[in-house]
C-alpha positions as CSV (number, residue, x, y, z in Angstrom):
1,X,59.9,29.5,4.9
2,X,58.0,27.3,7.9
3,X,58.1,23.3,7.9
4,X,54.9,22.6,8.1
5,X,52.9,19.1,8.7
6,X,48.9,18.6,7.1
7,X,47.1,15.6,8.5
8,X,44.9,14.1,6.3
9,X,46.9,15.5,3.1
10,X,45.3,13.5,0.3
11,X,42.0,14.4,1.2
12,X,39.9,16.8,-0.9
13,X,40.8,19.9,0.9
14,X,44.1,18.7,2.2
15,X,45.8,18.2,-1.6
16,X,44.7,22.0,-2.3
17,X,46.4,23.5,0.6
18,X,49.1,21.3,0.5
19,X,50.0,22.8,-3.3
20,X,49.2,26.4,-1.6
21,X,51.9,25.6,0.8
22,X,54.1,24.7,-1.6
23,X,54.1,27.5,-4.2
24,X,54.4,30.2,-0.8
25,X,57.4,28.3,-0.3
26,X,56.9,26.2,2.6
27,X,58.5,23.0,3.3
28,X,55.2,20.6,4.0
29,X,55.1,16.9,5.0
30,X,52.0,15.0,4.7
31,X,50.4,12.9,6.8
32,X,48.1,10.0,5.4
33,X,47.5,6.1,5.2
34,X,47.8,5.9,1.1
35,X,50.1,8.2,-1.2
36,X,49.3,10.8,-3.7
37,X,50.6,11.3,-7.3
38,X,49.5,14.8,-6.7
39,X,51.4,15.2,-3.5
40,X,54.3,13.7,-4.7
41,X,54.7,15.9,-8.3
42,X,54.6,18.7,-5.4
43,X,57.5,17.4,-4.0
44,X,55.4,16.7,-0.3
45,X,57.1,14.5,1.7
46,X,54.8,11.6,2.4
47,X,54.6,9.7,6.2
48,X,52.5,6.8,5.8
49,X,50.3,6.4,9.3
50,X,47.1,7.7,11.0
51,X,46.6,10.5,13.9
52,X,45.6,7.7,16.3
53,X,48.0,4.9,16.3
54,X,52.0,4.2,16.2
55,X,55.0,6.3,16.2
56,X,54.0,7.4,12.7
57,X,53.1,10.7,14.1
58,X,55.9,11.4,16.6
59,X,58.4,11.2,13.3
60,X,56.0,13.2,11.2
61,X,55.9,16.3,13.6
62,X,59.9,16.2,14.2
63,X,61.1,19.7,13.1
64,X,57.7,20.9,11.7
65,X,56.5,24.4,13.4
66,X,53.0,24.7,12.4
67,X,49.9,21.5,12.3
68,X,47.4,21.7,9.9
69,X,44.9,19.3,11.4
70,X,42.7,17.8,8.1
71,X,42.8,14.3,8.9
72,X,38.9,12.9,9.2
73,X,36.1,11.0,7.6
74,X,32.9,12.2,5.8
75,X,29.5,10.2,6.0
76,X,25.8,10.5,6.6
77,X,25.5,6.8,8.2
78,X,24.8,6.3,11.2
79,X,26.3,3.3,11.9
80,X,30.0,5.0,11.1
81,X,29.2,7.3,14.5
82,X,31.4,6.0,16.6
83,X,34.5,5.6,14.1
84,X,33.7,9.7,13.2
85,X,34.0,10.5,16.7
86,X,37.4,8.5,17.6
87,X,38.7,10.1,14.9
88,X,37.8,13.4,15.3
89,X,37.9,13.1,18.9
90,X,40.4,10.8,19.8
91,X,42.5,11.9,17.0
92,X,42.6,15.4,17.3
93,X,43.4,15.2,21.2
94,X,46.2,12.8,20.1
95,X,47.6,15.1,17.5
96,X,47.8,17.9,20.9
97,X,49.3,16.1,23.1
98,X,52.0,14.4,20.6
99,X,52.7,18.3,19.2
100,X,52.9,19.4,22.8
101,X,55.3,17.0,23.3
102,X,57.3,17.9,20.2
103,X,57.1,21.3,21.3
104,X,54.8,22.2,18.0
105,X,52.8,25.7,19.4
106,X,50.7,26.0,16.5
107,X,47.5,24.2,14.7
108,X,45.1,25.0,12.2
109,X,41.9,22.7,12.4
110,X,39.8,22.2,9.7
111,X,36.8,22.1,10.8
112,X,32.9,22.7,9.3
113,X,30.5,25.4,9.1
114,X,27.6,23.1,10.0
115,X,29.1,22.9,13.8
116,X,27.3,26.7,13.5
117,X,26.1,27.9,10.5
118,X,22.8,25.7,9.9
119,X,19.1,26.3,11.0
120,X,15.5,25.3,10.6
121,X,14.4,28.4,9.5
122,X,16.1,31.2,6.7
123,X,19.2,33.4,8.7
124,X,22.2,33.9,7.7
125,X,24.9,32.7,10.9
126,X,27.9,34.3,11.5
127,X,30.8,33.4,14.4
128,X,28.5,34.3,17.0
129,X,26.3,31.7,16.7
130,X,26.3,29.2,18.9
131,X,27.1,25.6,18.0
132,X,24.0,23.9,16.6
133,X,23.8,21.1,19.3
134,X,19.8,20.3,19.1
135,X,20.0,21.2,15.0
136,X,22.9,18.5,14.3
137,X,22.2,15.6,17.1
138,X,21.0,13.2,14.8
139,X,23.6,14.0,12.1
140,X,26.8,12.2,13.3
141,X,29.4,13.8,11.4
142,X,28.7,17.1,12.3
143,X,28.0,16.1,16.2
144,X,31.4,14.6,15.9
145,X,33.0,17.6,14.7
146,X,31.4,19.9,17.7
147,X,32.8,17.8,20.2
148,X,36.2,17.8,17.8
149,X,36.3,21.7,18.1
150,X,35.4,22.0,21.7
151,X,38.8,19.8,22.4
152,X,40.9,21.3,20.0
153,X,40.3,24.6,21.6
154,X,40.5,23.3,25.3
155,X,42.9,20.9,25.2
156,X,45.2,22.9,23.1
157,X,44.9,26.0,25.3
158,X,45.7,23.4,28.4
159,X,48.9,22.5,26.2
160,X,49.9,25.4,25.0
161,X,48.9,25.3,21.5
162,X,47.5,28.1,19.5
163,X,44.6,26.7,17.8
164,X,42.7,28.3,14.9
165,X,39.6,26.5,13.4
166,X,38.8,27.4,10.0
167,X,35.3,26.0,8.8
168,X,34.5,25.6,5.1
169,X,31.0,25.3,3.9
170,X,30.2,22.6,1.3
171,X,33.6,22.0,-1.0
172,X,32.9,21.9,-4.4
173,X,35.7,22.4,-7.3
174,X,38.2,19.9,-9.0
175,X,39.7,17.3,-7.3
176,X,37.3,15.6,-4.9
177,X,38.7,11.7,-6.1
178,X,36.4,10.4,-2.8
179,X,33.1,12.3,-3.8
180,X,33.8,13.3,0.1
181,X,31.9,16.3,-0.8
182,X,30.9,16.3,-4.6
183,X,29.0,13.3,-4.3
184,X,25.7,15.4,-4.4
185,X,26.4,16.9,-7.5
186,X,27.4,14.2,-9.3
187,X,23.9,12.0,-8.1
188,X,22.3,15.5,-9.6
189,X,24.1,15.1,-12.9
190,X,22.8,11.1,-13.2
191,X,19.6,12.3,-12.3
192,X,19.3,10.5,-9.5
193,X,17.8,13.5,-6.9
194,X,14.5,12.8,-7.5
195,X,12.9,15.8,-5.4
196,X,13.6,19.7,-4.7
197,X,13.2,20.2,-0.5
198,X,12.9,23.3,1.1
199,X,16.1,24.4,2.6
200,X,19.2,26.3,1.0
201,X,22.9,25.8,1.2
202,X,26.4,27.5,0.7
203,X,29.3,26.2,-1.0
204,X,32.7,27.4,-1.1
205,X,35.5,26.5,-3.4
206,X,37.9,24.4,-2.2
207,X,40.9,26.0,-3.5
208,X,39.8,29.5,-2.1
209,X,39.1,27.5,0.7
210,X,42.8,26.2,0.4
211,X,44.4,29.4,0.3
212,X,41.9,31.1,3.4
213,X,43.5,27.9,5.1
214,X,47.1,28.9,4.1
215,X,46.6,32.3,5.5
216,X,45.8,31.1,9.0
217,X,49.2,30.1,9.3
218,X,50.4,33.3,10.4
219,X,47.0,36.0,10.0
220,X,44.1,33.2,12.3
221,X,43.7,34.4,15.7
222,X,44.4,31.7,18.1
223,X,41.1,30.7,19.9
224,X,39.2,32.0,17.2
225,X,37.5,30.3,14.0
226,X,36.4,31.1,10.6
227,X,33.6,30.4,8.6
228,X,34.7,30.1,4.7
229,X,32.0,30.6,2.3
230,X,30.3,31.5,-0.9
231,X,27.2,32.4,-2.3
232,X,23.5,31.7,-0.4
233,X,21.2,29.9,-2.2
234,X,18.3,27.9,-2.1
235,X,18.3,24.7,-2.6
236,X,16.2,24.9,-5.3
237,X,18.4,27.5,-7.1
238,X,21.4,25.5,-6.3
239,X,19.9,22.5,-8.4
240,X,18.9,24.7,-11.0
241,X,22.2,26.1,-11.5
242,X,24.2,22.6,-11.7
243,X,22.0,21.1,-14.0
244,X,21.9,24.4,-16.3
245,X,25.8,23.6,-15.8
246,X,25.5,19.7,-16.6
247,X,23.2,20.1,-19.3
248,X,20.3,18.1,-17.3
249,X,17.2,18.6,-16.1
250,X,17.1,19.7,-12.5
251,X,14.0,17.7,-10.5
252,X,10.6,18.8,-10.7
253,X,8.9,17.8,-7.6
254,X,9.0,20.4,-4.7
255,X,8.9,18.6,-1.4
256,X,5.9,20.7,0.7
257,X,7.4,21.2,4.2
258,X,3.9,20.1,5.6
259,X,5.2,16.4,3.6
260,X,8.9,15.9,5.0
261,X,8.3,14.3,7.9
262,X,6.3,11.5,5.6
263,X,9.5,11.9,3.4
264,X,11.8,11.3,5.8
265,X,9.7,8.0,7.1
266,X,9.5,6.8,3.6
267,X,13.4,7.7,2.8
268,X,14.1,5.2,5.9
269,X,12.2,2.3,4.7
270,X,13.7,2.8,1.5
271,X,17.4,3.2,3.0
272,X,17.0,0.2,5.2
273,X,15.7,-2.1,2.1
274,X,18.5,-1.1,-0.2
275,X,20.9,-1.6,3.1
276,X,19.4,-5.4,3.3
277,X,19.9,-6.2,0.0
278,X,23.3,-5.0,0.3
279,X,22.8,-1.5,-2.0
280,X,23.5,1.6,-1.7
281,X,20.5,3.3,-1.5
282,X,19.2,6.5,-3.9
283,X,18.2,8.6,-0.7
284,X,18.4,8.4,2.6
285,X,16.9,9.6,6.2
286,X,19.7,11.9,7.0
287,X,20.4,13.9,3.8
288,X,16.4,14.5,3.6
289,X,16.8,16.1,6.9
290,X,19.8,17.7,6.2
291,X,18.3,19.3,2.8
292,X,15.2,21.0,4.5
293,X,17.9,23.1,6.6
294,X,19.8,26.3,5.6
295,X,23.1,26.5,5.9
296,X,23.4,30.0,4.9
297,X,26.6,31.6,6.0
298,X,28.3,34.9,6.8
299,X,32.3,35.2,5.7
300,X,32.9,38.7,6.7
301,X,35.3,38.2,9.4
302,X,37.3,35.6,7.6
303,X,37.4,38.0,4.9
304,X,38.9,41.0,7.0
305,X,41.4,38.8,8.7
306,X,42.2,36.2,6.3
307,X,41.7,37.6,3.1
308,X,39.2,35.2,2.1
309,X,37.6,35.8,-1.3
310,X,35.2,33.4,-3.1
311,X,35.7,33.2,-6.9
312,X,32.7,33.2,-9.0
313,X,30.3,30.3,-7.9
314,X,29.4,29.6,-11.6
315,X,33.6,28.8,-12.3
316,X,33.1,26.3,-9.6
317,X,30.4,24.6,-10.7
318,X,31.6,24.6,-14.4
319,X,34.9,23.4,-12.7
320,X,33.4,20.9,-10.6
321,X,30.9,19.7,-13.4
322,X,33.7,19.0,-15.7
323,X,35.9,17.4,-13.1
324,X,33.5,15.2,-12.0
325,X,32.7,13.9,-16.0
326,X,36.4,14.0,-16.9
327,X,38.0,12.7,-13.8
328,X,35.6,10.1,-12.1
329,X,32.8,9.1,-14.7
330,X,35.8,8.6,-17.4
């Protein structure tokens, strides 16, 4: 039995491991500025703060061994760059120093595939990529989570601190009460995708995800990291496949690649009208861009040393499909 401490608990990813946790055994303390009914029927104890300000941290990390480092924000605007980037940034070198201080030797980050596993052209990318700098630079969250994993392994081997990244492809399954990573899906089943880009994407479930996570505890390799995820589609076959779930039509129009860049102009001017009149927008710049990329991934070596296994994508999608009617559109 290890006390252990998850940042950023009530997040998508973070209420899945923190029930993993639980059923091992573990004694787990969350971490998080709102409470959970979920955490709480889990028996989790709940500290109510941030990872970068007060003393909220200091007494969340007193007599825990182990940091799983969750705590972050998920969005394609550009204008939330900066707060990304303190918190992923700021906050994770703020989590080091205060465990170093507490004398805490141990962290699993959560981190993202897309800080290597995404390209312009069709590959599969396994550990040994390098991090997709150029591909990612306009994309703030995931430039913000390069930078987060090049301090987490620095600073923490400066400190001390094993650190093991573990980096999920796109979440899907039950659970996502933000739409932090469903939110895609659930546009798709309103109908509200209104083309099919080039491109092609993986997904991983986020409670195999959760339990991949779990295992790092005591099977990650310190300084290493671990892509987590499922099947390889395109694009075009992952819409197909949700709205076969959803009982909708998947979109018709195939974006030519020869087009995007016109798409991508025109996807601006409509973001920044909808932005003026104070609306969310139906697409934007960004997620055009990010679309006509493939984020096709390799799991192997998670697999061999953390006993990673994706379930069947088409439970997750009927999983996620339901969630997402039952839970949110109720």
């Amino acid at each position: 039995m290890t006390a252990v401490l998850v940042t950023g608990a009530t997040g998508f990813l973070g209420e899945h491991l923190c029930r993993v946790l639980v059923e091992r055994g573990h004694v787990v303390r969350g971490l998080a500025r709102s409470r959970s009914a979920v955490l709480a029927d889990l028996g989790v104890e709940h500290v109510r703060g941030d990872v970068l300000a007060g003393p909220e941290l200091d007494r969340a990390l007193d007599g825990v061994h182990v940091v799983f480092h969750l705590a972050g924000a998920v969005s394609r605007d550009p204008d939330d760059a900066q707060r990304m980037m303190r918190l992923h940034v700021d906050g994770t070198r703020r989590v080091l120093e205060r465990m170093a201080a507490a004398g805490v030797k141990r962290m699993v980050l959560a981190s993202t595939s897309g800080t290597h596993g995404v390209s312009k052209r069709e590959e599969i990318l396994d550990e040994t990529a390098p991090y997709a700098e150029e591909v990612v630079a306009g994309w703030p969250y995931y430039a913000s989570k390069i930078y987060q994993e090049r301090i987490a392994f620095e600073h923490g081997k400066r400190l001390g601190i094993d650190v093991v990244a573990v980096c999920p492809s796109l979440l899907l399954g039950p659970g996502d009460r933000r739409l932090s990573s469903t939110g895609d899906v659930r546009k798709l089943m309103k109908r509200q995708v209104p083309v099919v880009p080039d491109g092609g994407v993986s997904f991983v479930d986020a409670r195999d995800a959760a339990e991949a996570t779990a295992n790092a505890l005591d099977r990650g390799t310190p300084g290493e990291r671990y892509l987590l995820g499922g099947p390889n589609w395109t694009t075009k076959e992952f819409f197909e496949r949700v709205a076969r779930v959803a009982n909708v039509a998947p979109p018709r129009i195939k974006l030519p690649s020869k087009l995007s860049s016109l798409t991508r102009v025109g996807a601006s001017l409509v973001e920044e009208l909808y932005r003026w009149r104070d609306k969310e927008p139906p697409i934007d710049r960004i997620s055009v861009e990010m679309a006509e990329h493939y984020w096709w991934i390799d799991s192997s070596k998670a697999e061999r040393d953390l006993g990673f296994e994706a379930r069947d994508p088409q439970l997750t999608l009927v999983d996620t499909v339901a969630y997402l009617r039952g839970a949110v559109d109720a």
